[in-house]
N, CA, C and O atoms as a MOPAC input file, in Angstrom:
PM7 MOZYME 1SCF
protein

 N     -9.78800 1   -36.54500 1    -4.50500 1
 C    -10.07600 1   -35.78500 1    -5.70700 1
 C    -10.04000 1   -34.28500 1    -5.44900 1
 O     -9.76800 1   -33.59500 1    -6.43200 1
 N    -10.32100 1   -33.51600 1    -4.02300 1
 C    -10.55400 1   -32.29400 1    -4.07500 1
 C     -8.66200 1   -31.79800 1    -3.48900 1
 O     -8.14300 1   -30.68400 1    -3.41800 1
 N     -8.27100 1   -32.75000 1    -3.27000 1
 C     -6.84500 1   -32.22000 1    -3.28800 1
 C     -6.26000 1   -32.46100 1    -4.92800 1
 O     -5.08000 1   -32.18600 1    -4.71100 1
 N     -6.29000 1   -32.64700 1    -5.76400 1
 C     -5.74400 1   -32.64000 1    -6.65700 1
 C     -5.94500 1   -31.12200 1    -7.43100 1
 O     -5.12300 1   -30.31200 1    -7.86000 1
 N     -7.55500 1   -31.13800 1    -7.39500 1
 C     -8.79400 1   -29.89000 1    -7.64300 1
 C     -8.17600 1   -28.63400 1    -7.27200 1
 O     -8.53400 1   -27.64300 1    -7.90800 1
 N     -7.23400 1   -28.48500 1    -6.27600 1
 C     -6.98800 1   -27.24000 1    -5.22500 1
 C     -5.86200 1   -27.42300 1    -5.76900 1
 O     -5.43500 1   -26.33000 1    -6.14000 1
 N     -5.01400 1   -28.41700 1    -6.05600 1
 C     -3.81600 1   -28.40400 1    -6.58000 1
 C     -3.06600 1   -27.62700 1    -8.36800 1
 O     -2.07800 1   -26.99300 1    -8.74200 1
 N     -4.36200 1   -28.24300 1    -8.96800 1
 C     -4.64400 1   -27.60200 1    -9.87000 1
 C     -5.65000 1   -25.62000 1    -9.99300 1
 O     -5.76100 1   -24.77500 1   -10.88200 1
 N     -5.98200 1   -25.70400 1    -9.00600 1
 C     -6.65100 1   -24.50700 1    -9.02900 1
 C     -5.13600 1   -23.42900 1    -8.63700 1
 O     -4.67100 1   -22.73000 1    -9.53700 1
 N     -4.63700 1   -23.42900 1    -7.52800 1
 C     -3.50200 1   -23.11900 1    -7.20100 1
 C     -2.75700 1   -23.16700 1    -8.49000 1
 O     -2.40000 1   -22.04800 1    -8.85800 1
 N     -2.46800 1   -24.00900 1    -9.17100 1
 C     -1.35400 1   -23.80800 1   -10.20600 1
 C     -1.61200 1   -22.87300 1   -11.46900 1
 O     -0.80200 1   -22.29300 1   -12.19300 1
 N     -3.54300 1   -22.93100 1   -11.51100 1
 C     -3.86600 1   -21.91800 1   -12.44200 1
 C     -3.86200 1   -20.45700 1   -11.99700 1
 O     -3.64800 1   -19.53000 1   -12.77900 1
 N     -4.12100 1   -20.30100 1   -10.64700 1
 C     -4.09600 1   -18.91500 1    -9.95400 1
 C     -2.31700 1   -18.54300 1   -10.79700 1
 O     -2.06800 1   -17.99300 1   -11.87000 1
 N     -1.59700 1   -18.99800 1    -9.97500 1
 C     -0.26100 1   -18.52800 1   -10.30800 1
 C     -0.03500 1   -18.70300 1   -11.69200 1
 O     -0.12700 1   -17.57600 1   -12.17900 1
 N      0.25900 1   -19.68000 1   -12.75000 1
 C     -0.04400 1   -18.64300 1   -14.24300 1
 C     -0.45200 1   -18.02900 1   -14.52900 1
 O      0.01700 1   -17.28700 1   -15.39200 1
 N     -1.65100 1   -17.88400 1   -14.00500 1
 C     -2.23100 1   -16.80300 1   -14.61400 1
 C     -1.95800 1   -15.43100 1   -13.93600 1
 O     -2.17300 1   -14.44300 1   -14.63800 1
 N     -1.54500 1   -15.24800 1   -12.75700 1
 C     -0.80200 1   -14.03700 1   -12.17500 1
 C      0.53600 1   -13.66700 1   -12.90700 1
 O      0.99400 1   -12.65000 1   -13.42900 1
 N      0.91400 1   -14.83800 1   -12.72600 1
 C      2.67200 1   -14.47300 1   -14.10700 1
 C      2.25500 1   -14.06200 1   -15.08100 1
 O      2.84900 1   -13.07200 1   -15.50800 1
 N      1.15700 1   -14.54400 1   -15.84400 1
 C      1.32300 1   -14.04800 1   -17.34600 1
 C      0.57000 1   -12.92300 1   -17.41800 1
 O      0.43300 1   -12.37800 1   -18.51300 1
 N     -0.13300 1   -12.31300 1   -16.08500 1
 C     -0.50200 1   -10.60600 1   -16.29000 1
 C      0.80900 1   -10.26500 1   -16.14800 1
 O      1.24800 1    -9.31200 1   -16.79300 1
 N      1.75000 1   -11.10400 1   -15.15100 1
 C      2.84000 1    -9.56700 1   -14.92300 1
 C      3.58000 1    -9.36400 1   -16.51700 1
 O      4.17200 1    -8.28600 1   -16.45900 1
 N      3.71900 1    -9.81700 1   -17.53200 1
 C      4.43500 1   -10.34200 1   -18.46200 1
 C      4.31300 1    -8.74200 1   -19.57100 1
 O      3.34400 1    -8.11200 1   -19.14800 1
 N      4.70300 1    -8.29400 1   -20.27900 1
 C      5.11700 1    -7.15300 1   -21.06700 1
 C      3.64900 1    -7.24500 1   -21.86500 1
 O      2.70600 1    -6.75400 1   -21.24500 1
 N      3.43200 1    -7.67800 1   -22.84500 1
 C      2.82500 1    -8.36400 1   -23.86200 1
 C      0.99000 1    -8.21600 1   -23.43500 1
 O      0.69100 1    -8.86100 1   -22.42900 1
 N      0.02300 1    -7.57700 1   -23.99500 1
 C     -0.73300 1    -7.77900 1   -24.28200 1
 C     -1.21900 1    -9.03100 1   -24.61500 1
 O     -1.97100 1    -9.23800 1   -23.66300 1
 N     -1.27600 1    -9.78700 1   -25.16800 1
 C     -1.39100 1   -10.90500 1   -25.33000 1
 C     -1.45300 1   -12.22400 1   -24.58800 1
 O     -2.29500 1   -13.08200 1   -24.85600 1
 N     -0.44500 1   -12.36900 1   -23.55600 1
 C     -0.10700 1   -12.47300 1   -22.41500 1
 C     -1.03000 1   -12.24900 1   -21.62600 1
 O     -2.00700 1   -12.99500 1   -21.56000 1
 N     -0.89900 1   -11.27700 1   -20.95200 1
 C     -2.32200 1   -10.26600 1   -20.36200 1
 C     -3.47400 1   -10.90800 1   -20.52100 1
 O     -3.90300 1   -11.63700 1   -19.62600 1
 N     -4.12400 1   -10.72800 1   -21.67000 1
 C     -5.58800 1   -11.73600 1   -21.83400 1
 C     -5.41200 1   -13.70800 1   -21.87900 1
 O     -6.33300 1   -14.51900 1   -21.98100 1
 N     -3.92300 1   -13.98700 1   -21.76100 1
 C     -4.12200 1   -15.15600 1   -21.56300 1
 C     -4.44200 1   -15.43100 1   -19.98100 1
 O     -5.30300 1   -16.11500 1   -19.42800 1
 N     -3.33900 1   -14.57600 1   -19.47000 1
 C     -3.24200 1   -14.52600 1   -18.03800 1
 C     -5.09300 1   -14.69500 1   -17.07100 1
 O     -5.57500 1   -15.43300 1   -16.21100 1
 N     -5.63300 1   -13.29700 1   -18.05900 1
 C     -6.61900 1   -13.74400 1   -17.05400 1
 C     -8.18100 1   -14.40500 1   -17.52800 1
 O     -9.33100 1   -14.37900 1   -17.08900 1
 N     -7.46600 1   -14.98600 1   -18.67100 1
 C     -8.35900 1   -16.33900 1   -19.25400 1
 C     -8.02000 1   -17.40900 1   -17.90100 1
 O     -8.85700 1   -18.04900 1   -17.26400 1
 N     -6.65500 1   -17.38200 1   -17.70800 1
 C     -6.22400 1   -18.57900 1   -16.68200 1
 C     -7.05400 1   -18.00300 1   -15.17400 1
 O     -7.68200 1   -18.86700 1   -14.56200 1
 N     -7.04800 1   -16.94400 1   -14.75000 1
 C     -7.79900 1   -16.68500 1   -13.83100 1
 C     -9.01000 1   -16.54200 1   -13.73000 1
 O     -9.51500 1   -16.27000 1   -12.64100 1
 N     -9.81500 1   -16.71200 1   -14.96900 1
 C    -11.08700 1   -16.95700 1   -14.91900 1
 C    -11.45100 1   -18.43300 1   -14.80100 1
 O    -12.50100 1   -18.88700 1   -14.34600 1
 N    -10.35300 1   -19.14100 1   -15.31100 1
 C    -10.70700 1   -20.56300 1   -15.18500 1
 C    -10.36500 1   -21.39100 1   -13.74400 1
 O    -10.70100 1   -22.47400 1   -13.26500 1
 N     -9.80700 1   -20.65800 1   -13.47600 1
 C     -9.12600 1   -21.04500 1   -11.62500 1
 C    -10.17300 1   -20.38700 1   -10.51300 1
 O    -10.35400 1   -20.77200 1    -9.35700 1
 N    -10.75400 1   -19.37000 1   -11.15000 1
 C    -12.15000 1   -18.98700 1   -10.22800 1
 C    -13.01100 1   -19.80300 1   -10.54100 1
 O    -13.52700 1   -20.14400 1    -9.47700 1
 N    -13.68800 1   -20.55600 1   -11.71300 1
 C    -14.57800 1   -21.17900 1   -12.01600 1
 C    -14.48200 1   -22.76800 1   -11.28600 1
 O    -15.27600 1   -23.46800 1   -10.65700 1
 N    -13.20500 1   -22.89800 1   -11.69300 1
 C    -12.79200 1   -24.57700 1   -10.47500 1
 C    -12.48600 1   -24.34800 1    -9.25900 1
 O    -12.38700 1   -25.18700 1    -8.36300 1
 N    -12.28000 1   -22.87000 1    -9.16900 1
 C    -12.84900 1   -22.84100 1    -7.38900 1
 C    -14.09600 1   -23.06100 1    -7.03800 1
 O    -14.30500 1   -23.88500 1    -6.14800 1
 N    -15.15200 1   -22.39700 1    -7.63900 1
 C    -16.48300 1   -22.09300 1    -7.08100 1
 C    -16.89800 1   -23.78100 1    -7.36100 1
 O    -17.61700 1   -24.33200 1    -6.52600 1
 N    -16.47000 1   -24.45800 1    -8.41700 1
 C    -16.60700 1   -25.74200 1    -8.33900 1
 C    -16.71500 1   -26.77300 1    -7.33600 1
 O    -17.52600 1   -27.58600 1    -6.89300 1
 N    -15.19800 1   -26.26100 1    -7.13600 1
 C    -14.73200 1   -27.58800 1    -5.93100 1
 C    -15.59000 1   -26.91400 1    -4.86000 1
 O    -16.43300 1   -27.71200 1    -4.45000 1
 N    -15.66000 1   -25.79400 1    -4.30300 1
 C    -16.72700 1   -25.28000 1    -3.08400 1
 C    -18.00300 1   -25.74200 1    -2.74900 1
 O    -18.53600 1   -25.94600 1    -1.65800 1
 N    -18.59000 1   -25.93200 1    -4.49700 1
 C    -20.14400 1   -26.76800 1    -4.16600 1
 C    -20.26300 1   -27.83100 1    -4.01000 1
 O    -21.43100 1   -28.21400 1    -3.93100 1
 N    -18.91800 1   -29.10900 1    -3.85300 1
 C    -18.96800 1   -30.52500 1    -3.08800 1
 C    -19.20700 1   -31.22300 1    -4.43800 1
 O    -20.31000 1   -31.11900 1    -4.97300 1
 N    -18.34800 1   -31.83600 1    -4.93200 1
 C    -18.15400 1   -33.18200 1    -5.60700 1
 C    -19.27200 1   -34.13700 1    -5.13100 1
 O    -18.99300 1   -34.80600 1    -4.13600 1
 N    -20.45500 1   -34.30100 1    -5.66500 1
 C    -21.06500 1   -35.69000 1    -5.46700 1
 C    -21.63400 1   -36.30900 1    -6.90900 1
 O    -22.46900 1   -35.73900 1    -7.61100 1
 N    -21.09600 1   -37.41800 1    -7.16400 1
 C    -21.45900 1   -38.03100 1    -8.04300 1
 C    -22.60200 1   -38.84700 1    -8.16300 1
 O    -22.71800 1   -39.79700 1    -7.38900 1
 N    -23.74200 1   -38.55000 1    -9.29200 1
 C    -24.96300 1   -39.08000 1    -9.29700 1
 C    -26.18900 1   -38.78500 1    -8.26600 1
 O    -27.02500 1   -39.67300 1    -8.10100 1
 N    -26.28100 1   -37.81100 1    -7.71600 1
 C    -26.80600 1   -37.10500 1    -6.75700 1
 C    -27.44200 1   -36.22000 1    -6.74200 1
 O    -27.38600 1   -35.44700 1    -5.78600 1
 N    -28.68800 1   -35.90500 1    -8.30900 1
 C    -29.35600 1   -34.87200 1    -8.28200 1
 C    -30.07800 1   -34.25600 1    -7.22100 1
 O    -30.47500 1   -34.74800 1    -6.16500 1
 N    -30.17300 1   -33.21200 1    -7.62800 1
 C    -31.14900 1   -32.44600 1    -6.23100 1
 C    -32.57600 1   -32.52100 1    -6.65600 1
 O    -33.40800 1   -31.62600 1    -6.79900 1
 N    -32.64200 1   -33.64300 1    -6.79900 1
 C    -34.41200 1   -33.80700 1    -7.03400 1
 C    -35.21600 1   -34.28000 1    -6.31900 1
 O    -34.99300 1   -35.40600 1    -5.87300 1
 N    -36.39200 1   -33.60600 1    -5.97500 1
 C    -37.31700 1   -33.89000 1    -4.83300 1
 C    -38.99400 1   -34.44800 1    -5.04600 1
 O    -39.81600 1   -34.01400 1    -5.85400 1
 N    -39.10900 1   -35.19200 1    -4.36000 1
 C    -40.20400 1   -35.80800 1    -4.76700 1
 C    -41.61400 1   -35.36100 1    -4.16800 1
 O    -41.54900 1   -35.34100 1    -2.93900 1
 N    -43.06500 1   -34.93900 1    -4.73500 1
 C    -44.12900 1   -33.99500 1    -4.53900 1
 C    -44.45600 1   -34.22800 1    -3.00700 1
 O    -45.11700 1   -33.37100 1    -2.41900 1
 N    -43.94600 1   -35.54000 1    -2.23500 1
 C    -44.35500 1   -35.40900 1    -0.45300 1
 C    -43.03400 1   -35.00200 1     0.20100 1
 O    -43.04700 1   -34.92200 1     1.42900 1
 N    -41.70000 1   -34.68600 1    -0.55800 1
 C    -40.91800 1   -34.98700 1     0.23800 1
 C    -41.09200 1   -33.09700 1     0.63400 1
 O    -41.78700 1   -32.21700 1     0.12400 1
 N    -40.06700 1   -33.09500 1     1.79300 1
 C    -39.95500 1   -31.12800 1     2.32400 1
 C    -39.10300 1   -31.22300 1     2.21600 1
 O    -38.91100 1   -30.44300 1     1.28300 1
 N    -37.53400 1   -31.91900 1     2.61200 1
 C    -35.98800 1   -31.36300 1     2.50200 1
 C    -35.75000 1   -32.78100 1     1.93700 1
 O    -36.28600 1   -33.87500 1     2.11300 1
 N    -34.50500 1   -32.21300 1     1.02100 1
 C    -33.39200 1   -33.68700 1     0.50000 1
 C    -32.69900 1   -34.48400 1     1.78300 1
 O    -32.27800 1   -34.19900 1     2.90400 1
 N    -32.79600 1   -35.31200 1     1.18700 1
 C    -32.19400 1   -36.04400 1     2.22800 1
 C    -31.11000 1   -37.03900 1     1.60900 1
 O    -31.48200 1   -37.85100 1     0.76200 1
 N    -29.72800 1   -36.98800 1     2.02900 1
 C    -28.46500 1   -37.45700 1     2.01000 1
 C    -27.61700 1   -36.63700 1     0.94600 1
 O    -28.28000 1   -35.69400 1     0.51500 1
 N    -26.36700 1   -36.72100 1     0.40600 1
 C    -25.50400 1   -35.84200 1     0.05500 1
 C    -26.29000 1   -35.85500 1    -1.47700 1
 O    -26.94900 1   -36.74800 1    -2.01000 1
 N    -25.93700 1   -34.49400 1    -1.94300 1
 C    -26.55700 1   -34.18900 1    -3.40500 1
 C    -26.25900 1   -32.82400 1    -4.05800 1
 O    -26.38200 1   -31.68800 1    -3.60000 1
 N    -25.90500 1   -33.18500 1    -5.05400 1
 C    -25.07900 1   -31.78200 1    -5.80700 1
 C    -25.66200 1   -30.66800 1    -5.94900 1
 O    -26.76500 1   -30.62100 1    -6.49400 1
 N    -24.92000 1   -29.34900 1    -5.40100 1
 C    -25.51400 1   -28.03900 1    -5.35800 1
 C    -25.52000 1   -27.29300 1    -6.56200 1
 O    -24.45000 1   -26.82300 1    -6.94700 1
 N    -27.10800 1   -27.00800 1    -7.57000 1
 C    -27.15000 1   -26.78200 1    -8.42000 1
 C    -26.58500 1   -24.76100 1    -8.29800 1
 O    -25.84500 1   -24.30900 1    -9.17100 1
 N    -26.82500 1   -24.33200 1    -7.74300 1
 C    -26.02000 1   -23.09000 1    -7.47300 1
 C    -24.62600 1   -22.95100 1    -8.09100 1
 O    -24.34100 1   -22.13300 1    -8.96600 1
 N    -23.98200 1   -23.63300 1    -7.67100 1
 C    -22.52900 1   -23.20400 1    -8.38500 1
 C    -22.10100 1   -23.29900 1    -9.57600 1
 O    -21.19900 1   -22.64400 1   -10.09700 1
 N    -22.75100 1   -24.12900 1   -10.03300 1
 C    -22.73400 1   -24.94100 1   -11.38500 1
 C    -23.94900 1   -23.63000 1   -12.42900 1
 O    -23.91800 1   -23.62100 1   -13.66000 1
 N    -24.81500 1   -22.74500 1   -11.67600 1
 C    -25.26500 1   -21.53200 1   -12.25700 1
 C    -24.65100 1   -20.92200 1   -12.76000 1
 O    -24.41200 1   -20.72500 1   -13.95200 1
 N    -23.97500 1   -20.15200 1   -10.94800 1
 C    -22.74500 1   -19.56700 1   -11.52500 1
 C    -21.57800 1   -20.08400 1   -12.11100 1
 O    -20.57600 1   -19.39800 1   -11.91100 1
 N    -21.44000 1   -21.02100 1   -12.72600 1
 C    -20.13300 1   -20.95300 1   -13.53700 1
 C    -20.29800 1   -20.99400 1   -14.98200 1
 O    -19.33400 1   -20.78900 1   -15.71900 1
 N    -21.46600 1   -21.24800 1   -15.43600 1
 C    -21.84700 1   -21.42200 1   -16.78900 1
 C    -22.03500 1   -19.80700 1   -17.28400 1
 O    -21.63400 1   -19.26900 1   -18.31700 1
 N    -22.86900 1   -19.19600 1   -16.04200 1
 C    -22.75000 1   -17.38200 1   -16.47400 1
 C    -21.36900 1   -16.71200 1   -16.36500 1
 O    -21.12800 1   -15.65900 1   -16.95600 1
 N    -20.65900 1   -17.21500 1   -15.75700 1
 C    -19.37900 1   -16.59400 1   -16.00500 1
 C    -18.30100 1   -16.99800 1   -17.12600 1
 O    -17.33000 1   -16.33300 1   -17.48600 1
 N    -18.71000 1   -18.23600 1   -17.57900 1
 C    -17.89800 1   -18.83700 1   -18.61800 1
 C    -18.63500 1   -18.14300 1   -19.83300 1
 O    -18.16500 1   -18.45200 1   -20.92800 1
 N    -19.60500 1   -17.34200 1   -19.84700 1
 C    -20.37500 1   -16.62200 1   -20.72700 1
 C    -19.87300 1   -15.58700 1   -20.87000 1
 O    -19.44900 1   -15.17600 1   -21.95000 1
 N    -19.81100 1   -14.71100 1   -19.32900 1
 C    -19.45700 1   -13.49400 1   -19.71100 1
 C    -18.14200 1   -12.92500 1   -19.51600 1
 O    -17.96500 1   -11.72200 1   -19.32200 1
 N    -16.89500 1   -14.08800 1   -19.58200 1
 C    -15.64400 1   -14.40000 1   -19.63200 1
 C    -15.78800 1   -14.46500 1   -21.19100 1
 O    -15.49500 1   -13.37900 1   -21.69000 1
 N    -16.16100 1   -15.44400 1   -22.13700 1
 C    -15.93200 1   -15.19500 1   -23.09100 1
 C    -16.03400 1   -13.93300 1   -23.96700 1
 O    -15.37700 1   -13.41800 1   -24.87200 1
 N    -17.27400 1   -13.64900 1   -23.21100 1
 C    -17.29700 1   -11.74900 1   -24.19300 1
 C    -16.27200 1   -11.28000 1   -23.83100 1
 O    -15.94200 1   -10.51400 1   -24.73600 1
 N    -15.71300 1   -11.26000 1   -23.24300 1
 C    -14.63300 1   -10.27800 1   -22.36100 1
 C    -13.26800 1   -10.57200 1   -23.37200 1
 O    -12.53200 1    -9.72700 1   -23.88200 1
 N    -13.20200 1   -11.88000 1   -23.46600 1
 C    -11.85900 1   -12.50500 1   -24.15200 1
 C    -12.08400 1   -11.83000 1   -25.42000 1
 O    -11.29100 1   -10.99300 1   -25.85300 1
 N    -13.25300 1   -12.21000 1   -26.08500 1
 C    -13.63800 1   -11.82600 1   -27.57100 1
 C    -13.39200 1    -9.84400 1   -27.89900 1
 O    -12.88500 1    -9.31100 1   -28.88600 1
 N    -13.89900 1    -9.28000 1   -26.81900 1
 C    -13.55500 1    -8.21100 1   -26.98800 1
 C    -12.24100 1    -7.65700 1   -27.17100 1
 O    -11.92300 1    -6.83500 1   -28.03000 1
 N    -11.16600 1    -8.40900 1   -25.88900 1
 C    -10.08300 1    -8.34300 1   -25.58600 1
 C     -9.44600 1    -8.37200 1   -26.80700 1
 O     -8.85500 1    -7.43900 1   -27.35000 1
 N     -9.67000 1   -10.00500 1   -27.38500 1
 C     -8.97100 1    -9.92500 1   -28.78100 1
 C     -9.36300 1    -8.78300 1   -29.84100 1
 O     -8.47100 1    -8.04900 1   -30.26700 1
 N    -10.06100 1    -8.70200 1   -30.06500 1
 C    -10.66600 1    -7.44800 1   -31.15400 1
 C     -9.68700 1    -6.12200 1   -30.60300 1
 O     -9.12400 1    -5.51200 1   -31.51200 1
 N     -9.50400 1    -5.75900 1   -29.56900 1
 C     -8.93800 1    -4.98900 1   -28.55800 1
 C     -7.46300 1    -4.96000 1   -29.55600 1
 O     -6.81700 1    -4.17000 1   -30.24500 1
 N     -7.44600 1    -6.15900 1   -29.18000 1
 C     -5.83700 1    -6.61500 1   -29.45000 1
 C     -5.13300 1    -6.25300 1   -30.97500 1
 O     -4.12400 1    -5.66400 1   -31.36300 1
 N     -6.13200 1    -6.87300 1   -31.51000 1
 C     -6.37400 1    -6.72500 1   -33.28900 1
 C     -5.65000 1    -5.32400 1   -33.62100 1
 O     -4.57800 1    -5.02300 1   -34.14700 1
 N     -7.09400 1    -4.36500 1   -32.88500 1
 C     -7.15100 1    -3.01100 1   -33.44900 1
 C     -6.04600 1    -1.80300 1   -32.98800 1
 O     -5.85100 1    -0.69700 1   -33.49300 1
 N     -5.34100 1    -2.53000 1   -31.71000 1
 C     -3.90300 1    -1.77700 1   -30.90400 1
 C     -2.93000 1    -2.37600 1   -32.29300 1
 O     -2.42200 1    -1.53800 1   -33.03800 1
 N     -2.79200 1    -3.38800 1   -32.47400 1
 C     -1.47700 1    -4.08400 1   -33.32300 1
 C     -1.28700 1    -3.23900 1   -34.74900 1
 O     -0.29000 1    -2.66800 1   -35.19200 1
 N     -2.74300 1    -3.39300 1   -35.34100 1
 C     -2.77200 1    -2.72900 1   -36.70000 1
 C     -2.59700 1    -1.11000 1   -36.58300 1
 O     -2.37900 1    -0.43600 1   -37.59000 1
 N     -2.73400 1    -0.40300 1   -34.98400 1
 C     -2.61800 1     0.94400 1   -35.17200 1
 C     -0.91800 1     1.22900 1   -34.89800 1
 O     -0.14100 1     2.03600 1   -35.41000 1
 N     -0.70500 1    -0.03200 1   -33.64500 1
 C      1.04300 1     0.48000 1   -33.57700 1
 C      1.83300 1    -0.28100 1   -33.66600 1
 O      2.93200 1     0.02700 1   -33.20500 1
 N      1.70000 1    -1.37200 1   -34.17100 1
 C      2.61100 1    -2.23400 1   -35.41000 1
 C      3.23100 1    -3.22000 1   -33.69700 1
 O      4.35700 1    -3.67700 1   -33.89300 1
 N      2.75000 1    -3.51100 1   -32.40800 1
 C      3.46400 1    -4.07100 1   -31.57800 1
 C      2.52300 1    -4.54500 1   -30.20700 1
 O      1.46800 1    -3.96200 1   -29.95900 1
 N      2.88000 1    -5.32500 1   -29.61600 1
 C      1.47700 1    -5.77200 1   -28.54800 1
 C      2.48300 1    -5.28800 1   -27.07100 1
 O      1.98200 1    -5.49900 1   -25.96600 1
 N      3.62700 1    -4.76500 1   -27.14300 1
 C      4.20900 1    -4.58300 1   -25.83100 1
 C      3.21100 1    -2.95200 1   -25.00400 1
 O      2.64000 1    -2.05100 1   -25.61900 1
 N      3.34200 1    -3.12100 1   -23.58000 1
 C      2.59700 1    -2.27500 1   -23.20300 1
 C      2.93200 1    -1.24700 1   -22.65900 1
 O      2.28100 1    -0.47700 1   -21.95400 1
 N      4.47200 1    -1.21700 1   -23.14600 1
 C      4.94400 1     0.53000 1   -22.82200 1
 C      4.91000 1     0.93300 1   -24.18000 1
 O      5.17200 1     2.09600 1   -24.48600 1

């Protein structure tokens, strides 16, 4: 599963690098919609795939014991899928207010 994960993360890195290089505004904020989402299934796959494996500890226990999902990454990705979306939302508004002033989304 974590080769497929990397396979797909890899394939989003590189769209989303092409579609910054691309003329188009538009483009541009897709591009690094795709690179926000290829960082987020990185930091994913990094905190270990375990299925059914809360990190929950019981009032005698001191350390977990056997494999169990790292609530850390899964923090960070919900705050960044947050403050990725402001970013997009702005972007578009961005986008809106360039088009209606010069009738075109190219960036020369």
């Amino acid at each position: 599963m974590e080769v497929e994960l990397a396979v797909v993360v890899g394939v989003l890195y590189a769209a989303g690098f092409y579609m910054i290089m691309r003329r188009s505004i538009v483009r541009l904020i897709l591009g690094l919609a795709l690179l926000g989402h290829a960082a987020n299934l990185l930091i994913f796959v990094m905190g270990r795939l375990v299925r059914g494996s809360p990190p929950v500890m019981e009032l005698q226990e001191v350390r977990l014991s056997g494999p169990f999902a790292d609530p850390i990454p899964e923090a960070l990705i919900l705050t960044a899928i947050v403050i990725g979306f402001g970013i997009q939302a702005f972007a578009i508004v961005l986008i809106k207010r360039t088009h209606r002033l010069v009738g075109m989304d190219n960036l020369d």
